[in-house]
N, CA, C and O atoms as CSV, one atom per row, in Angstrom:
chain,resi,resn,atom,element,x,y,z
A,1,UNK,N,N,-71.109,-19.731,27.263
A,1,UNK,CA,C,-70.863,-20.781,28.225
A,1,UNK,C,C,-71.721,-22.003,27.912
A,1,UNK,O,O,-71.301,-23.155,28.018
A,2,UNK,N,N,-73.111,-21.630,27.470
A,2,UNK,CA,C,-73.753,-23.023,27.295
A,2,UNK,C,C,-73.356,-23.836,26.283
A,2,UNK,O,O,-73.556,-25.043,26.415
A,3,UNK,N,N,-72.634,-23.266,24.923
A,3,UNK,CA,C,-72.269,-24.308,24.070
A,3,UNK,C,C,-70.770,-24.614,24.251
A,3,UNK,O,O,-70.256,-25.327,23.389
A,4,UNK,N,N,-70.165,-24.260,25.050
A,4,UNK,CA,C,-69.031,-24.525,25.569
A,4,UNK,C,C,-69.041,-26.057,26.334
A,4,UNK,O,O,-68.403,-27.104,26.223
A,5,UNK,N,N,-70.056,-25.587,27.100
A,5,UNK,CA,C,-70.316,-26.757,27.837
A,5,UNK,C,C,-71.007,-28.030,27.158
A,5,UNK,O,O,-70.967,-29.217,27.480
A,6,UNK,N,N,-71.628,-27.399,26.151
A,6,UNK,CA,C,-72.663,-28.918,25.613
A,6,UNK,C,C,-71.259,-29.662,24.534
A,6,UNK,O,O,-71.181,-30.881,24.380
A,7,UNK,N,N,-70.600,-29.016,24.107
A,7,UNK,CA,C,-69.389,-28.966,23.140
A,7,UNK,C,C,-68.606,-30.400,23.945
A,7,UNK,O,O,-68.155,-31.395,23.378
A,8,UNK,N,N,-68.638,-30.064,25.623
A,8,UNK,CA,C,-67.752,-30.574,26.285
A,8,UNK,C,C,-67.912,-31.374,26.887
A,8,UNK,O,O,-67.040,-31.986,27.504
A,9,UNK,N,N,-69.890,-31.752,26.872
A,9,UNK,CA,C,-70.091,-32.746,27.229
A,9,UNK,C,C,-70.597,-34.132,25.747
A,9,UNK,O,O,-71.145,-35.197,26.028
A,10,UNK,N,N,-70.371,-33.873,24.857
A,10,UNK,CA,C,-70.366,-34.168,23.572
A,10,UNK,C,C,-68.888,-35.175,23.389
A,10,UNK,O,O,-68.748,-36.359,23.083
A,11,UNK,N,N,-68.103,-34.303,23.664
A,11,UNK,CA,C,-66.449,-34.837,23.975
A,11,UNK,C,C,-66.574,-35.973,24.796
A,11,UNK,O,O,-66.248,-37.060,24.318
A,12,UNK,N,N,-67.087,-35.887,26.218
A,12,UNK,CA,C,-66.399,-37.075,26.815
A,12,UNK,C,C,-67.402,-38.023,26.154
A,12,UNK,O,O,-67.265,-39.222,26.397
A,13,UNK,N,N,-68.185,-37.714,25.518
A,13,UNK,CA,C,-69.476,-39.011,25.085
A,13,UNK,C,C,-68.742,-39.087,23.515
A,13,UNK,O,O,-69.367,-39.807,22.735
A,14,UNK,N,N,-68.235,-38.821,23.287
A,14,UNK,CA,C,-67.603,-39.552,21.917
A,14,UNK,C,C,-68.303,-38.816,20.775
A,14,UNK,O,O,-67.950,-39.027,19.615
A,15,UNK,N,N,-69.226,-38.011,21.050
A,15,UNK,CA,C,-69.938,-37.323,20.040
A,15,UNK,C,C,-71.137,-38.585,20.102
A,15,UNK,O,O,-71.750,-38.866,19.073
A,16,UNK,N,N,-71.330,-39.098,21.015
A,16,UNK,CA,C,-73.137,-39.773,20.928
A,16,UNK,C,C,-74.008,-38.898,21.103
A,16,UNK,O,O,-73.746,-37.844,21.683
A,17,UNK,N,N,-75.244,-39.198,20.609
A,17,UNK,CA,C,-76.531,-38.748,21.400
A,17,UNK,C,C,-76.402,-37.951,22.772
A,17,UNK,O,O,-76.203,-36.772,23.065
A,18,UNK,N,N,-76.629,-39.267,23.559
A,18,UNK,CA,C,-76.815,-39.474,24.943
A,18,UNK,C,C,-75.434,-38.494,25.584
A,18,UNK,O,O,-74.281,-38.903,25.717
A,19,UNK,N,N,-76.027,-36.914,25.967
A,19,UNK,CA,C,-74.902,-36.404,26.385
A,19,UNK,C,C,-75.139,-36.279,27.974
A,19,UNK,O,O,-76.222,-35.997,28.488
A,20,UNK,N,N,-73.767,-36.573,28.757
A,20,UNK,CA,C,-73.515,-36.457,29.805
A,20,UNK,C,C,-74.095,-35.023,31.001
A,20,UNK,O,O,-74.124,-34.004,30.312
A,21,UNK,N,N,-74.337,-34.839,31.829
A,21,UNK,CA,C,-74.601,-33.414,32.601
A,21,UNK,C,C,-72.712,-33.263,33.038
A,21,UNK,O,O,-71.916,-34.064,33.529
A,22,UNK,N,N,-72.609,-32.070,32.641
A,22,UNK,CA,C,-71.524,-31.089,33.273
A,22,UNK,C,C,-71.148,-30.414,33.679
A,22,UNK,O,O,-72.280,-30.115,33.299
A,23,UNK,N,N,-70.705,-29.734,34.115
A,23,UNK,CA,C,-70.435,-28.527,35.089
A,23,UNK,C,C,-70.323,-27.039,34.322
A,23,UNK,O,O,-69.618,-27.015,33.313
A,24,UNK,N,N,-70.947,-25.856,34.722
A,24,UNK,CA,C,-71.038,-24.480,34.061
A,24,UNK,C,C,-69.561,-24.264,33.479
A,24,UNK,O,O,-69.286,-23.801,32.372
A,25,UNK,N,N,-68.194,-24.937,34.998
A,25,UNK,CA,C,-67.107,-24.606,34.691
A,25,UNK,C,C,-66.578,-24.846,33.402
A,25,UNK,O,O,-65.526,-24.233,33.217
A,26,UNK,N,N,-66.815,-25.275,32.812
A,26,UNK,CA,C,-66.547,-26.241,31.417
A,26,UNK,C,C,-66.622,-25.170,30.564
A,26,UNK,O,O,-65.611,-24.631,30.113
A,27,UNK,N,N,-68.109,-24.704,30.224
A,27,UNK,CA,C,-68.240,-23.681,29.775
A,27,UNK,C,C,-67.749,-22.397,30.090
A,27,UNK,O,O,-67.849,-21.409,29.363
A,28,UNK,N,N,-67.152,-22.450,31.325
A,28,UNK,CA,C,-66.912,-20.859,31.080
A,28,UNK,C,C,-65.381,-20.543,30.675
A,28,UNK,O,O,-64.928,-19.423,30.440
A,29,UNK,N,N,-64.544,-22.003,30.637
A,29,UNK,CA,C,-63.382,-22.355,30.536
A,29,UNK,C,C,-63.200,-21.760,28.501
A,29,UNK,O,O,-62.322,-21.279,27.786
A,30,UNK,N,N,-64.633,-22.204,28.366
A,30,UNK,CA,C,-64.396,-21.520,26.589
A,30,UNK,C,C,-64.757,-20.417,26.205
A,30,UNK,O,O,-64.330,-19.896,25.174
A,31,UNK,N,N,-65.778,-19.787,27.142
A,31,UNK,CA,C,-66.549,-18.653,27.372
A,31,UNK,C,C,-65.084,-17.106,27.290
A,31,UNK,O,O,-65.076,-16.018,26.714
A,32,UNK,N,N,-64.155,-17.765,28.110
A,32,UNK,CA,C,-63.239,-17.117,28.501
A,32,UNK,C,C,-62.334,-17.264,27.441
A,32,UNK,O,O,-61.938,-16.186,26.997
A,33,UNK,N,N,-62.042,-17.916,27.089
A,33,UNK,CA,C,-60.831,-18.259,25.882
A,33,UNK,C,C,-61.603,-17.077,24.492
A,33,UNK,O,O,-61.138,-16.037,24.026
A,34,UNK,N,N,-62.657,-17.667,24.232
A,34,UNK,CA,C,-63.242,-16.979,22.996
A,34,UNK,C,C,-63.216,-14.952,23.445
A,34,UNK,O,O,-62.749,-14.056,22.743
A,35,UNK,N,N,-63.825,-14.842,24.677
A,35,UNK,CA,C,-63.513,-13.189,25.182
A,35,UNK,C,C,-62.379,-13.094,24.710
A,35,UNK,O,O,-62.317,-12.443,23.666
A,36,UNK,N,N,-61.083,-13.672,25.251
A,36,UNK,CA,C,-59.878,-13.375,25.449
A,36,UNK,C,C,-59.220,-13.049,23.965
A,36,UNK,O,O,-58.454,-12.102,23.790
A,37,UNK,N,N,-59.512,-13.709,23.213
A,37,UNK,CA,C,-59.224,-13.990,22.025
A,37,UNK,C,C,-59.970,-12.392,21.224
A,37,UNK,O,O,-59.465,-11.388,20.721
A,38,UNK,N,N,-61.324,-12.842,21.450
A,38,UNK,CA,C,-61.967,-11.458,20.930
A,38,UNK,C,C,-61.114,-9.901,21.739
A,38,UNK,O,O,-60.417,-9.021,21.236
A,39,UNK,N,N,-61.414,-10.048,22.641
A,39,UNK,CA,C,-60.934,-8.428,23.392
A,39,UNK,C,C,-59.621,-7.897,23.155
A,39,UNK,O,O,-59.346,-6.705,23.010
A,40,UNK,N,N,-58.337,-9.485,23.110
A,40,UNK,CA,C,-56.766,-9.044,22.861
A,40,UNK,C,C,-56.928,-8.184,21.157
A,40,UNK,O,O,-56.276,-7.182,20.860
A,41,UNK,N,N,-57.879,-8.830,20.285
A,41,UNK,CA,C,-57.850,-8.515,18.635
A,41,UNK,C,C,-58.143,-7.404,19.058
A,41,UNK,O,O,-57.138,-6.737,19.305
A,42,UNK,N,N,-59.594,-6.628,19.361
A,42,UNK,CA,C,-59.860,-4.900,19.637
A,42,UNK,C,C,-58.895,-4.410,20.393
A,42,UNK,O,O,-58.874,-3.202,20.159
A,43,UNK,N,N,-57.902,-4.737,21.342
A,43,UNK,CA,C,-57.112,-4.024,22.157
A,43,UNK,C,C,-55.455,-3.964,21.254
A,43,UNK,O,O,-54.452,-3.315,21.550
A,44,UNK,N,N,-55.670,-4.818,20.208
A,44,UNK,CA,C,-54.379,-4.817,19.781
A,44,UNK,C,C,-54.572,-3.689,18.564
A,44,UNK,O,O,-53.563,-3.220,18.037
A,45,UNK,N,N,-56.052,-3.226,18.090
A,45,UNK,CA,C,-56.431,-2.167,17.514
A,45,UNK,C,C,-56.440,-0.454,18.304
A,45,UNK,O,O,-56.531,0.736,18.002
A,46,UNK,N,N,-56.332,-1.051,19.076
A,46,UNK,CA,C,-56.461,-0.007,20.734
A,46,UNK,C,C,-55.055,0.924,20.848
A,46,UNK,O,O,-54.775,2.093,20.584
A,47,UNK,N,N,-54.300,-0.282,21.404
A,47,UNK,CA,C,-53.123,0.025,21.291
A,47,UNK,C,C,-52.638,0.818,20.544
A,47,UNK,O,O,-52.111,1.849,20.960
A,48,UNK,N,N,-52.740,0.396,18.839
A,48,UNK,CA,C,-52.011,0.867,17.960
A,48,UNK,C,C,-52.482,2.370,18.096
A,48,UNK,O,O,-51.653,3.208,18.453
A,49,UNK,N,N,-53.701,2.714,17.842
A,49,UNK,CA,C,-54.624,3.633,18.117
A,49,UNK,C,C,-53.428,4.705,19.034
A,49,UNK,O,O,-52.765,5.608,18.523
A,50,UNK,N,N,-53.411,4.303,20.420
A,50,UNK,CA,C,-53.150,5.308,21.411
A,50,UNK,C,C,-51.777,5.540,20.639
A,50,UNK,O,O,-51.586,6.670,20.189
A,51,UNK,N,N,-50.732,4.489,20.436
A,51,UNK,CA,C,-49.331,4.650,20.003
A,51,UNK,C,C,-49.343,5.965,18.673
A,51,UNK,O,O,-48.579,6.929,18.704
A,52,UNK,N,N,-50.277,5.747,17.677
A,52,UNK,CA,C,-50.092,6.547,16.953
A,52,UNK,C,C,-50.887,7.507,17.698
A,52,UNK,O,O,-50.120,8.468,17.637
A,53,UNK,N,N,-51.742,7.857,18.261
A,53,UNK,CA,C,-51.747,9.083,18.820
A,53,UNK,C,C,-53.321,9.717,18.123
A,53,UNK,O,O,-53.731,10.872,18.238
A,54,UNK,N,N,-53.988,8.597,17.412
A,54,UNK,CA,C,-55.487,8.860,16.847
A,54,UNK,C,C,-56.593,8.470,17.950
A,54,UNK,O,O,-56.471,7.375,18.500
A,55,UNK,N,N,-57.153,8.908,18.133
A,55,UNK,CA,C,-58.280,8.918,19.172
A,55,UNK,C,C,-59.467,8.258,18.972
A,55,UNK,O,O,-60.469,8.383,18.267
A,56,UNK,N,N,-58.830,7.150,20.229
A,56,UNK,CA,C,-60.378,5.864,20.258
A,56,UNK,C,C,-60.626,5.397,21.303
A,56,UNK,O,O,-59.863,5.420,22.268
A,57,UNK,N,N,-61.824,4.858,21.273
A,57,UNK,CA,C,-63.035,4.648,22.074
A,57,UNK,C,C,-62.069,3.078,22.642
A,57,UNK,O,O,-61.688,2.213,21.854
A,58,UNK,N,N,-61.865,3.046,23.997
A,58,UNK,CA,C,-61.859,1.756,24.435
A,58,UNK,C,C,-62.598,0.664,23.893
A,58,UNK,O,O,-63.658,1.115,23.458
A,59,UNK,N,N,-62.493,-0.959,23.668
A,59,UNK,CA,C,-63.109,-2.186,23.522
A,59,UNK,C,C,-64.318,-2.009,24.139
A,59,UNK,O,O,-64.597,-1.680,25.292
A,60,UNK,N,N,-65.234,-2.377,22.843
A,60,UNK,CA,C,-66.801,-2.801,23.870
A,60,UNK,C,C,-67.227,-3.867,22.927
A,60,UNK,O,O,-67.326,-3.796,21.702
A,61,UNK,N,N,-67.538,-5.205,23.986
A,61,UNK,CA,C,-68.461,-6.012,23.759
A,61,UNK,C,C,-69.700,-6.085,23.255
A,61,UNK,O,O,-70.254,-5.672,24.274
A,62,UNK,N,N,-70.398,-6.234,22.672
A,62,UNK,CA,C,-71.863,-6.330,21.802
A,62,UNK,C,C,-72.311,-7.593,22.131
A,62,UNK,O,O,-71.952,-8.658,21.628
A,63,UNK,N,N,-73.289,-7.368,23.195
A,63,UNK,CA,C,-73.274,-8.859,24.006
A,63,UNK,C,C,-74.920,-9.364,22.671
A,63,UNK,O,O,-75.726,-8.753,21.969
A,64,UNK,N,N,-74.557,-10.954,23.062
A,64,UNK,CA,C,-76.133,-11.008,21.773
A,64,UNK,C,C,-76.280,-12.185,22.834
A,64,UNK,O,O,-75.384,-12.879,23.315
A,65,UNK,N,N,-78.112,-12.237,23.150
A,65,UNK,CA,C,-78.578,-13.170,24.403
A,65,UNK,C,C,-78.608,-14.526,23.947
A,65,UNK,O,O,-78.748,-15.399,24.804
A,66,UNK,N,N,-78.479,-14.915,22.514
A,66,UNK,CA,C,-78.954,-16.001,21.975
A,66,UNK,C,C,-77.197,-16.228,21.317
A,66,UNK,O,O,-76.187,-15.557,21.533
A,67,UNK,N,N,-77.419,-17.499,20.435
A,67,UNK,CA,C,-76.231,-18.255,19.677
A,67,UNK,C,C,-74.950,-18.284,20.609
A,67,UNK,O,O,-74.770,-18.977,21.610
A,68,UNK,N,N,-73.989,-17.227,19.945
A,68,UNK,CA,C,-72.234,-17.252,20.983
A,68,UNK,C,C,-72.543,-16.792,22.143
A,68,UNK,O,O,-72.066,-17.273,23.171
A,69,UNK,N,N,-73.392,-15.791,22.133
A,69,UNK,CA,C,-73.297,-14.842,23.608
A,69,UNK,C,C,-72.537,-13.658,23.110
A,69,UNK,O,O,-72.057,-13.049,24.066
A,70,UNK,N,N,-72.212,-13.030,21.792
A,70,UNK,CA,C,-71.341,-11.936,21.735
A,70,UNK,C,C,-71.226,-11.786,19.875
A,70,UNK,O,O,-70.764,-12.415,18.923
A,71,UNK,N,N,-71.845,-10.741,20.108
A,71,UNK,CA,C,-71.942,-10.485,18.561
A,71,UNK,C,C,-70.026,-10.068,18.235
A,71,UNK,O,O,-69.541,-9.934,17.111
A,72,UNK,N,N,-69.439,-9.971,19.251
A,72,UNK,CA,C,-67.836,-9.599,18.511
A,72,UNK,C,C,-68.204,-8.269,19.669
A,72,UNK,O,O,-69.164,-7.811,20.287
A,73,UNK,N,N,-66.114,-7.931,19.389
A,73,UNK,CA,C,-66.101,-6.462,19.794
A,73,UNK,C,C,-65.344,-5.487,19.274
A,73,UNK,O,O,-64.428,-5.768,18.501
A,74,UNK,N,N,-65.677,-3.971,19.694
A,74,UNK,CA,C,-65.253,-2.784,18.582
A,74,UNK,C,C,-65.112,-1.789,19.213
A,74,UNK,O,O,-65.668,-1.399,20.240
A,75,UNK,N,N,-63.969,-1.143,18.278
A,75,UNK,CA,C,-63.959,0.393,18.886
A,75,UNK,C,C,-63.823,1.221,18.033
A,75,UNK,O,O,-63.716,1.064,16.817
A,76,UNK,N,N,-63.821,2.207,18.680
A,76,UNK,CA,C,-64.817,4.169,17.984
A,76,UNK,C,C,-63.654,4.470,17.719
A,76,UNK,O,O,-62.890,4.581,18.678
A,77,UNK,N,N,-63.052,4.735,16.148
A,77,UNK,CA,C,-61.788,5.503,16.102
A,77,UNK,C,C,-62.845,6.906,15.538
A,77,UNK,O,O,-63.643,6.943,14.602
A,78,UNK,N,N,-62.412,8.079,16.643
A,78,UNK,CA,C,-63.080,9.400,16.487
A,78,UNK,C,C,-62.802,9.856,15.640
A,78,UNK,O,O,-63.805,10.218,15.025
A,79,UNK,N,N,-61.403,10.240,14.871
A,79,UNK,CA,C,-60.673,10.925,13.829
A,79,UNK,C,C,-60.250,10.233,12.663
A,79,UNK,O,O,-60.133,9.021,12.481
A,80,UNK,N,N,-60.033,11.212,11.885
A,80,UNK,CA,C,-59.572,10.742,10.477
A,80,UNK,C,C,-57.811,9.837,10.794
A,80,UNK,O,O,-56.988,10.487,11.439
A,81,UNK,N,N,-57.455,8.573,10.359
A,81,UNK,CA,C,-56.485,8.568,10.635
A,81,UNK,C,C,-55.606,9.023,9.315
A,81,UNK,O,O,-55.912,8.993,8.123
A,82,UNK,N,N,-54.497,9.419,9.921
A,82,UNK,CA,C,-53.690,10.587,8.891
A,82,UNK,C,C,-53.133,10.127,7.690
A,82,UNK,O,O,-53.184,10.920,6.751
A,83,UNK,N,N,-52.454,8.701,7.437
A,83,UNK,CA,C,-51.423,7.993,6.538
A,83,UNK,C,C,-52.023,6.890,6.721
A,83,UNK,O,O,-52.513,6.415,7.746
A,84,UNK,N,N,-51.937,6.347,5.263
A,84,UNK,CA,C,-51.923,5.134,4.910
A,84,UNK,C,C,-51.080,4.060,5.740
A,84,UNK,O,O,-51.689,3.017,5.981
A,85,UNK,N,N,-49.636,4.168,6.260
A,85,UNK,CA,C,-48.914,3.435,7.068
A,85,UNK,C,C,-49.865,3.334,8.493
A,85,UNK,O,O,-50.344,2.348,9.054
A,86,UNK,N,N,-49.911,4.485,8.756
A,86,UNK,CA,C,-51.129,4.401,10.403
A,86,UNK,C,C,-52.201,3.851,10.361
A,86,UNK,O,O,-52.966,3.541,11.274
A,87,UNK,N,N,-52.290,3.683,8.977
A,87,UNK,CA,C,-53.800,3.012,8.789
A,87,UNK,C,C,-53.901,1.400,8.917
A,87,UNK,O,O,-54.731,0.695,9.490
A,88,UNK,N,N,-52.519,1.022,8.023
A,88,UNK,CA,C,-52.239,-0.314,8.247
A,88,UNK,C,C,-51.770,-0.630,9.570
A,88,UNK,O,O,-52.252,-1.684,9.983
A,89,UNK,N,N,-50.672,0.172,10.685
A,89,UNK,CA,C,-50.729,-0.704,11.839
A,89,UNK,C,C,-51.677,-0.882,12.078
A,89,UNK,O,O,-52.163,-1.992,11.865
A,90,UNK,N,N,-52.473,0.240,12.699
A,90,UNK,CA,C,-53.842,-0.156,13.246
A,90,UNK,C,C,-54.649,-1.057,12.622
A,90,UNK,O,O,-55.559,-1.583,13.264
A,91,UNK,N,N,-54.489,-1.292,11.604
A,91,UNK,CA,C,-55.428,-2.600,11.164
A,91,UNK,C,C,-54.936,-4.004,11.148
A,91,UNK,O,O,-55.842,-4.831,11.251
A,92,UNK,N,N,-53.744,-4.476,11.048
A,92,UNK,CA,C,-53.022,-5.173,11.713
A,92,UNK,C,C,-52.858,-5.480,13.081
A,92,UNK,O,O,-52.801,-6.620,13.542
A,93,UNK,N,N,-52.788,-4.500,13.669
A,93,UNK,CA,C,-52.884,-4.637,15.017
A,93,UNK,C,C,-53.111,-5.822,15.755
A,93,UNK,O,O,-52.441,-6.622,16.407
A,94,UNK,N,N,-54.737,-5.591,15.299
A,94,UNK,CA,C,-55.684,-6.153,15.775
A,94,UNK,C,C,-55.819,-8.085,15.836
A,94,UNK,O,O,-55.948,-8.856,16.787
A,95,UNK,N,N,-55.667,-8.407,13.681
A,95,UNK,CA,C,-55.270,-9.668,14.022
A,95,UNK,C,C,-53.582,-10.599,14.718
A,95,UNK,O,O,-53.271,-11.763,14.968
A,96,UNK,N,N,-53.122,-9.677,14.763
A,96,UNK,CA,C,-51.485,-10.121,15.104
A,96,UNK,C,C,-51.796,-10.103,16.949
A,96,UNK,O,O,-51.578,-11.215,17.430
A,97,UNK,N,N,-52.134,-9.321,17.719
A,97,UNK,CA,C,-52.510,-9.605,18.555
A,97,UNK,C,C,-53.396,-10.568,19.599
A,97,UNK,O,O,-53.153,-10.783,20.786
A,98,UNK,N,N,-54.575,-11.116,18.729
A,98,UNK,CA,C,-55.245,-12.167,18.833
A,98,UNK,C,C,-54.843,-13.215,18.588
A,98,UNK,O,O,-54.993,-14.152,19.373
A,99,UNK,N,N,-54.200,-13.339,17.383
A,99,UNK,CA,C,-53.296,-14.617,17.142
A,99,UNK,C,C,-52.065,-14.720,18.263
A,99,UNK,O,O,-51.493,-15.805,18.161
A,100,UNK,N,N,-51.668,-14.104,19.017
A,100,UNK,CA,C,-51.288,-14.114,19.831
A,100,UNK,C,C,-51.051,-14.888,20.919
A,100,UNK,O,O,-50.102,-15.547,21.344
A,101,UNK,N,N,-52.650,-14.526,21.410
A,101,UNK,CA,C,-53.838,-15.403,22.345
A,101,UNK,C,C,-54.119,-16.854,21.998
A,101,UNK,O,O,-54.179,-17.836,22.739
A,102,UNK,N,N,-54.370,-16.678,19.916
A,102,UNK,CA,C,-55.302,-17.990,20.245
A,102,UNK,C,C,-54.122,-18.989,19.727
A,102,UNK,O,O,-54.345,-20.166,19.441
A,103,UNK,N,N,-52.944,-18.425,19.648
A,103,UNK,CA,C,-52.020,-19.841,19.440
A,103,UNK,C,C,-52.120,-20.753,20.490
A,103,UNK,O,O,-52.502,-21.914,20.347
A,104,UNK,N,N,-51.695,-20.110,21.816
A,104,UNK,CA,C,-51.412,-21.083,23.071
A,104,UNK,C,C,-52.696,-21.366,23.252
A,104,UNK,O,O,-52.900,-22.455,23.787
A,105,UNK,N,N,-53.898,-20.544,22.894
A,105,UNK,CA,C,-55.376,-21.575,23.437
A,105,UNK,C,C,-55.373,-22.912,22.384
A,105,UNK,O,O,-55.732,-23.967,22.908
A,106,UNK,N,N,-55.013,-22.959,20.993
A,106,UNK,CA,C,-55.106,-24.010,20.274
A,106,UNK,C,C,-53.943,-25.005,20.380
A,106,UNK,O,O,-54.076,-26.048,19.740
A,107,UNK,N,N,-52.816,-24.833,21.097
A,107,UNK,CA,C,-52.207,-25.658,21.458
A,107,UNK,C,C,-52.602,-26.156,23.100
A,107,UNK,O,O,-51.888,-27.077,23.495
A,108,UNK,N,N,-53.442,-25.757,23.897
A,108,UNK,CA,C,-53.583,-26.090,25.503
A,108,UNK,C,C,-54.915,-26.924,24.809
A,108,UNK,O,O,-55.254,-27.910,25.464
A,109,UNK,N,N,-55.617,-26.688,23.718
A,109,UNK,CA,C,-56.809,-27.086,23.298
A,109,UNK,C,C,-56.103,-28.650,22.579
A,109,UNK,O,O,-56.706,-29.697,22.820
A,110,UNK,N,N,-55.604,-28.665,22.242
A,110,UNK,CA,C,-54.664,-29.663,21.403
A,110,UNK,C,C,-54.198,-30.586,22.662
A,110,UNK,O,O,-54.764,-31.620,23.018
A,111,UNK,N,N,-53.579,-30.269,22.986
A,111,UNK,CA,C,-52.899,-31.136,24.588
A,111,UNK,C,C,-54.000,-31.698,25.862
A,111,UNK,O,O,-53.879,-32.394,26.870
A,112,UNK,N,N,-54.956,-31.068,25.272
A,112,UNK,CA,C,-56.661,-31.795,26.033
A,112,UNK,C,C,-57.334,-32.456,25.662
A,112,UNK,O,O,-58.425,-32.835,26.087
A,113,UNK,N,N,-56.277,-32.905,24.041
A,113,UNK,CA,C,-58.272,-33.639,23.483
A,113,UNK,C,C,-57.477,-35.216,22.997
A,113,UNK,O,O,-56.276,-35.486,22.994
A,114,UNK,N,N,-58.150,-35.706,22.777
A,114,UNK,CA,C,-57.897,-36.870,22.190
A,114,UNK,C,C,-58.775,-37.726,21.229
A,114,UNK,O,O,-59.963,-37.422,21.120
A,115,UNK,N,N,-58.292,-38.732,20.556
A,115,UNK,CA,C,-58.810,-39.183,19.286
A,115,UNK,C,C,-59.680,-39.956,19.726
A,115,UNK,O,O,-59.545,-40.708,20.692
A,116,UNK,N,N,-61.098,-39.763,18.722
A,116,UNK,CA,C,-61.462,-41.387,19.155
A,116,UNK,C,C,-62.096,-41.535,17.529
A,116,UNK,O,O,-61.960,-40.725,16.612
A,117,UNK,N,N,-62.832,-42.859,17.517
A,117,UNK,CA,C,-62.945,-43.032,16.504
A,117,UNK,C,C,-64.560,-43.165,16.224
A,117,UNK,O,O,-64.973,-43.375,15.083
């Protein structure tokens, strides 16, 4: 959230120095996009997971107190998975699902910003 927000108060200042005070909301507006983005990629690994029927550990966050706020997130596949094909959904999964997410965030991100010079 905090570099979300400094990101966003950077923006309305044109990228000067002198940055504006802004609201937490700002930040959590990216805070949330970046989760969303992260959690749909592990859940689209998830998914595949339960569909084929190999046994895994729900999405967990790896929170880190400093830089993003989130070292990324992962899950526990318990078992050997059986085939090479099962191996690739599930590994696919993951980015086809996120891309998912972050198309419409980079187009709502696109439709918010504007040029300056």
């Amino acid at each position: 959230m905090f570099w979300g927000r400094m990101h966003y108060a950077a923006f309305l200042a044109n990228f000067s120095p002198e940055l504006p005070s802004v609201s937490w909301l700002h930040g959590a507006w990216y805070a949330f996009t970046i989760l969303a983005i992260l959690g749909t990629h592990e859940l689209g690994h998830y998914y595949a997971c339960r569909y084929h029927q190999v046994d895994a550990s729900p999405p967990y966050f790896l929170p880190a107190p400093f830089l993003t706020g989130t070292f990324g997130a992962v899950i526990r596949i318990r078992e050997r998975i059986p085939t090479k094909a099962i191996l690739f959904d599930i590994g696919v999964a993951g980015p086809i699902a996120g891309f998912i997410v972050a198309v419409p965030a980079l187009f709502i991100g696109l439709s918010l910003s504007r040029l300056t010079e």
